[in-house]
C-alpha positions in Angstrom: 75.2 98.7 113.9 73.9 99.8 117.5 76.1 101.6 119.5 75.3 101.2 123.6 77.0 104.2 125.4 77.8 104.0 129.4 78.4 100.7 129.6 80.2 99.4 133.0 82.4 96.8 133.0 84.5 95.3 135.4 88.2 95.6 134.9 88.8 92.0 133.7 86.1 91.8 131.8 85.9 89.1 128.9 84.6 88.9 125.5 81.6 86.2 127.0 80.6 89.0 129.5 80.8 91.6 126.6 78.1 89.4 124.6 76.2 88.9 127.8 76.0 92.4 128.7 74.8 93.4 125.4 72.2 90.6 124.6 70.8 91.5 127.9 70.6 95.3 127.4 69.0 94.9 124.3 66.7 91.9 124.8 68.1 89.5 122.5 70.0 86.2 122.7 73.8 85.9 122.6 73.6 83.6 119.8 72.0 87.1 117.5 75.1 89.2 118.2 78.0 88.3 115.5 80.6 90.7 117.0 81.1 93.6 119.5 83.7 96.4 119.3 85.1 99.3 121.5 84.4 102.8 120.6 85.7 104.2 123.4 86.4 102.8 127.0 87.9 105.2 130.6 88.7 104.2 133.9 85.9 105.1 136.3 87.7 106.0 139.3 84.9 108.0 140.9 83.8 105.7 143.4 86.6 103.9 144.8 85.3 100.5 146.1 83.6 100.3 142.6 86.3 101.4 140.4 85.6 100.3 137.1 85.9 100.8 133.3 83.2 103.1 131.3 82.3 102.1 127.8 80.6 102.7 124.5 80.1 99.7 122.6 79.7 98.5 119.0 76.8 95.9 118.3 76.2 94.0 115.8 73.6 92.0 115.0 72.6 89.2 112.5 69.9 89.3 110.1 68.8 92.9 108.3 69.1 96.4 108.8 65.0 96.2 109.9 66.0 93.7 113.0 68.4 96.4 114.3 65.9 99.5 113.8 63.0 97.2 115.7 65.3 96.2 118.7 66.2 100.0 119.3 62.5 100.9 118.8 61.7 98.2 121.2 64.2 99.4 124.0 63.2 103.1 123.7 66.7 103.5 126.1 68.4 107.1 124.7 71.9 105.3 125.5 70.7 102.8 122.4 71.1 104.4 119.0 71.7 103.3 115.8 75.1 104.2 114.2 76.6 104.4 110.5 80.1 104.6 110.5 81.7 106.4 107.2 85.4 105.5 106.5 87.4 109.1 106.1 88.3 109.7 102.4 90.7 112.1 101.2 89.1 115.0 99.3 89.1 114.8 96.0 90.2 110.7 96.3 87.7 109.5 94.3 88.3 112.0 91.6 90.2 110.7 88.4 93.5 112.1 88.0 96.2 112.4 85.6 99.7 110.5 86.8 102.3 113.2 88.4 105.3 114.1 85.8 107.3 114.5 88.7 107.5 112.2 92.2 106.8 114.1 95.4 109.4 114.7 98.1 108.3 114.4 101.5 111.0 116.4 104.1 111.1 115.0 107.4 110.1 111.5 108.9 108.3 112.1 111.8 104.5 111.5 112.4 103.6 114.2 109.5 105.8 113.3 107.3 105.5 110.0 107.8 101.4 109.8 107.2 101.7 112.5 103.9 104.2 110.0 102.5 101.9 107.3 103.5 99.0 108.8 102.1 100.9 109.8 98.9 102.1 106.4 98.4 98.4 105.0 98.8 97.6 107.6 96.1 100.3 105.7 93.8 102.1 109.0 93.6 105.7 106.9 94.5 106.7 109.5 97.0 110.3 110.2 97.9 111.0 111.0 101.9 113.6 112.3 103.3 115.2 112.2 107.0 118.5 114.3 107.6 118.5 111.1 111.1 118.7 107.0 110.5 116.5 104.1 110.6 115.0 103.1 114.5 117.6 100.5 114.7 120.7 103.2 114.5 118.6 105.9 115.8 118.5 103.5 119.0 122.1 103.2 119.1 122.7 106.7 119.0 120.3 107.6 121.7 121.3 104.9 124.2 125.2 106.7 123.3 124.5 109.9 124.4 122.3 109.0 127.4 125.9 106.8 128.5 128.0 109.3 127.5 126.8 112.4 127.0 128.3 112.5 123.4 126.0 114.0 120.6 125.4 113.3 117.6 123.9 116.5 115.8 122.2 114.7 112.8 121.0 111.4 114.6 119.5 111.7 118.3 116.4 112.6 120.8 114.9 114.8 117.6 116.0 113.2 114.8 115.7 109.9 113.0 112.8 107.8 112.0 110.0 108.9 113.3 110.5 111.9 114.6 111.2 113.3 118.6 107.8 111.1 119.4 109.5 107.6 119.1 111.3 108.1 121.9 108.5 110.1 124.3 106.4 107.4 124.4 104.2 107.6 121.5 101.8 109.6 123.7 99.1 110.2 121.0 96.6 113.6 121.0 94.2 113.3 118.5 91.0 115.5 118.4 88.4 113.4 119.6 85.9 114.6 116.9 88.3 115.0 113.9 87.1 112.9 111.1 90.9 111.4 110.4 91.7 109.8 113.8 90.2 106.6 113.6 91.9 106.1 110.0 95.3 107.3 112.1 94.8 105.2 114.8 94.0 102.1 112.2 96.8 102.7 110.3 98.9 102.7 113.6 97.5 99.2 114.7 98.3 97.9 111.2 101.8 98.6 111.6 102.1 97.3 114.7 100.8 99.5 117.6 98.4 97.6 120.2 94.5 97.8 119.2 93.6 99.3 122.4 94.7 102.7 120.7 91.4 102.7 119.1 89.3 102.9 122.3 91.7 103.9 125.0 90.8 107.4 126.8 94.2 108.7 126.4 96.0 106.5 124.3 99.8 106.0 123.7 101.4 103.2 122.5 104.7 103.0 124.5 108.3 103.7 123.4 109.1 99.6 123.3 106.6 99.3 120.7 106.7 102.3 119.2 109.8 101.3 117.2 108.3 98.6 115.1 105.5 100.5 114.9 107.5 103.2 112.7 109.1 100.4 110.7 106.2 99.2 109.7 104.6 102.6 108.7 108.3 103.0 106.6 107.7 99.5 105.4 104.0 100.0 103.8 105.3 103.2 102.4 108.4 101.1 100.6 106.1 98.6 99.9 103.9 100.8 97.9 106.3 102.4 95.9 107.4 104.9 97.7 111.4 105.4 98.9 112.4 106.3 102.3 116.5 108.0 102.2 117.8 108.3 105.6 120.9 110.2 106.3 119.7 112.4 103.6 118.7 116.1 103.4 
């Protein structure tokens, strides 16, 4: 994979002009690159008859692991490198282990909660989480409520309930750019739901009216791999 950092693109770009703008950067033809992806991507604002967006870019091309090494060689451009990408692992993941006697018990379903049951149930450890609140869907009903009449509901509201007091701030999400998790995070969050531009966007969030779904479908994997989720429960 080559990755081509400081890449300017206009603010409707297209996936032709991606493949353009890369072939052309790296001396090849269009037909050579099989797929491009985002790394990262900022509005420009510093220029403001030229605002546009800032990129790194993804590159990859057809044939062997030699082609790639000879095109950066052939460039000699230090915003052209080539770029392995490790997927995070657990420690101690690949380690054999005997089955748990007992299930664990996850307390709390909001975004920490929510990812250790997730992770638990991908371990097959059949975890067991627990959330004093309710489901989006009554959570929802709760909080619209109390916004019309002021009335609270101690157990179920702005704080509690599926995931967590996040779901309804906008799913504004800080993640260190350098810490070896986020792009599993941010994968796991466009699985369930959450738009892919999470994965690239400067400051991502994923927005309160999607954010919802996004939770059930984080619940749902963690149901669907044999964990249970108890809401209402303490």
């Amino acid at each position: 994979m080559i990755k081509i950092a400081g890449v300017s693109l206009p603010l409707t770009y297209d996936e032709n002009l991606l493949r353009t703008l890369c072939a052309r950067r790296l001396g090849v033809e269009a037909e050579r690159i099989d797929r491009i992806t985002i790394e990262s991507r900022q509005v420009d604002t510093s220029d403001r008859d030229d605002i546009h967006f800032k990129a790194a870019l993804h590159v990859f091309i057809t044939g062997n692991e030699g082609d790639e090494n000879e095109i950066i060689w052939r460039i000699k451009d230090r915003k052209i490198t080539r770029e392995i990408i490790t997927p995070y692992t657990f420690p101690g993941s690949t380690e054999a282990k005997k089955p748990l006697d007992r299930r664990p018990v996850v307390v709390g379903c909001g975004p920490a909660g929510m990812f250790a049951a997730l992770v638990l149930a991908q371990a097959g450890a059949r975890p067991i989480l627990l959330e004093r609140g309710k489901d989006v869907d009554e959570r929802r009903k709760s909080v619209q409520a109390f916004w019309r009449t002021g009335v609270l509901d101690t157990s179920n509201n702005v704080q509690f309930g599926a995931g967590g007091a996040g779901t309804f701030s906008d799913g504004k999400l800080k993640i260190g750019k350098k810490d070896p998790r986020k792009r599993m995070i941010l994968q796991e969050l466009v699985d369930a739901g959450a738009p892919s531009e999470i994965l690239f966007e400067n400051m991502p969030h994923i927005g309160t009216d999607l954010l919802a779904g996004t939770v059930r479908g984080l619940i749902g994997k963690i149901i669907n791999l044999g964990g249970e989720v108890h809401f209402g429960d303490r």
